[in-house]
N, C-alpha and C positions, 0 to 999 in steps of 0.2 A: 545414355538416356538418363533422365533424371527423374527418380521418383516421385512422386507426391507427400510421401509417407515423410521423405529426408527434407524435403521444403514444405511446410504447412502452409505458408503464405501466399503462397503458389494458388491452392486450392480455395482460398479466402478471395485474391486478388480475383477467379474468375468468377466467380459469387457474385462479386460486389461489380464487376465489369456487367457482365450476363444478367443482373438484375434490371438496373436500365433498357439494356435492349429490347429485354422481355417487356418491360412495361411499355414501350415505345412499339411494339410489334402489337402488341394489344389494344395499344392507344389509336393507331393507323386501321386495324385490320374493323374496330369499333365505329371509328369516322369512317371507311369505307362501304361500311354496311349501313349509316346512317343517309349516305350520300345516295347509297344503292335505292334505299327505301325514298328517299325524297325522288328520285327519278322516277320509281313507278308508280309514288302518286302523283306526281305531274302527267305522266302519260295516261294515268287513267281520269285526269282531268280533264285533261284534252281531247280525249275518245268520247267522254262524257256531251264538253262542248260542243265535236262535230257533231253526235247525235242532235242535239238541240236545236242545230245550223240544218241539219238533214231535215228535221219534223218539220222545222219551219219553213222551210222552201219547199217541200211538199205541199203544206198545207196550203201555202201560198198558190201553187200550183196549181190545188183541185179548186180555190177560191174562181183563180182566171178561167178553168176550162169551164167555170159554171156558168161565168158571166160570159164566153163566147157561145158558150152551149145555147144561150137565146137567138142568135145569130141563124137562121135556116142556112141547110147545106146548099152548098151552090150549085146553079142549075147552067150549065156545061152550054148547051142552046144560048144562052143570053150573052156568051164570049168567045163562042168557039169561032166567031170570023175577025174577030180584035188582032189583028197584027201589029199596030206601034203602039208603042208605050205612050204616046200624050192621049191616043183614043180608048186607053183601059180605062173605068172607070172606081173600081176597086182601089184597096192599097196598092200601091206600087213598090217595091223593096227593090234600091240600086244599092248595091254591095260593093266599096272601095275597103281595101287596106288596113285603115282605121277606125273608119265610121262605115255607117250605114245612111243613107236617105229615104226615110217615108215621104211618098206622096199621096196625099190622101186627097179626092174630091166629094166636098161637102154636098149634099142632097141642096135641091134648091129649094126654098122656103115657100115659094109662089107655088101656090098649086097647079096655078093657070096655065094651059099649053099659049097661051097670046105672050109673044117676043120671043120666046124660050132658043136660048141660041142663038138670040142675035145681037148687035153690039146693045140692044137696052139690059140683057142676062144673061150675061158671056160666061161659057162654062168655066174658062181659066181664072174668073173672077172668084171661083169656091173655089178653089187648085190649092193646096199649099204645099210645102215640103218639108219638114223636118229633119235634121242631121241627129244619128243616136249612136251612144254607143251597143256591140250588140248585148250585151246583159239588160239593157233597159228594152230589147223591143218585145217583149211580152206586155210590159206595165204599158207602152206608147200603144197595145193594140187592143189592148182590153180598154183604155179609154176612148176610143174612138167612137161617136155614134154610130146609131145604127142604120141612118141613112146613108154612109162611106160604104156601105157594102152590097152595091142593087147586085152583084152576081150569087149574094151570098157567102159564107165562111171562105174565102178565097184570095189569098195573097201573089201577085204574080212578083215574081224574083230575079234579078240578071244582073250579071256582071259590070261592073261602072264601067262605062266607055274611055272617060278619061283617066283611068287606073294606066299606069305605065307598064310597060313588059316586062320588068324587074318585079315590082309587085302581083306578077298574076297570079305565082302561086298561093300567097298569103289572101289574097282576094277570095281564091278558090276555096281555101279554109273556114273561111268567111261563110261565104255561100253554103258551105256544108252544116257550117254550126246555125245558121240559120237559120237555113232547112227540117235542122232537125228540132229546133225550138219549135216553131210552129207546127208540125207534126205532134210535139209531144201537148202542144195546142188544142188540137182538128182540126185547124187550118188544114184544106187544102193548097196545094203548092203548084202553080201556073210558072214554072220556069223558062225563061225567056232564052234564047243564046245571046253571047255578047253581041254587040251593035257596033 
């Protein structure tokens, strides 16, 4: 074994080695505490963000339940013998895969009971349908008049008929997120079985 004491240079040589390193181990351990620190201000920006993303689609929220809130609740008697969907007269929600379809039928203008129903003011003439995606059917329901709703706050809901059987499960998803959109509405919820 060789002393230190009988080679000086020895003990110079790891000085001058081990000083770099040191400063390099310092130099790393310094950038990684800077990197460290940038990551939990990033994540506390982005905590920050979703709150702001959260207040606002709240807010948004109690905005729509206010404006359905004029809507009266819906009175059960006025559809409880409606069995097809072209005789509903409420929103209609057909739930496929990707989209949703609103059908909505417009109050008729005429006050008059003279034609009402017959080819001079055919009810399929106010009919329309809208294609949505489902994030947008709050904003498509809160804009609807108030005459689209003679049963009152009441959406009836069913599965697309033409949805394929590969898609039924995702349809089903559908139905559910829907479901519970208008719930967290007060929509009441008239669900139909598939047809």
């Amino acid at each position: 074994m060789v002393s230190q004491q009988s080679h000086p240079h020895l003990s110079a040589t790891r000085a001058a080695t081990s000083a770099p390193a040191l400063a390099l181990m310092i130099a790393l351990c310094v950038s990684a505490c800077h990197r460290g620190e940038q990551a939990v201000v990033g994540v506390a920006q982005d905590a920050v963000s979703a709150e702001h993303h959260a207040q606002a689609t709240a807010a948004k929220g109690d905005i729509e339940r206010a404006q359905l809130a004029n809507i009266p609740l819906p009175t059960k008697s006025l559809y409880v013998n409606v069995h097809e969907p072209a005789a509903w007269a409420n929103p209609f929600l057909s739930v496929d895969a990707n989209w949703l379809t609103l059908r909505i039928t417009n109050a008729d203008a005429n006050p008059s009971t003279v034609g009402q129903g017959s080819m001079l003011r055919p009810d399929a003439a106010r009919r329309q349908e809208v294609q949505l995606r489902l994030g947008d059917l709050s904003e498509a329901l809160t804009a609807l008049p108030a005459g689209a709703w003679r049963y009152g706050r009441v959406v009836a809901v069913a599965e697309s008929p033409l949805a394929s059987s590969k898609d039924r499960p995702q349809v089903r998803r559908n139905v559910e997120a829907a479901i519970k959109q208008l719930n967290d509405l007060g929509i009441v919820v008239e669900e139909w079985p598939a047809r």
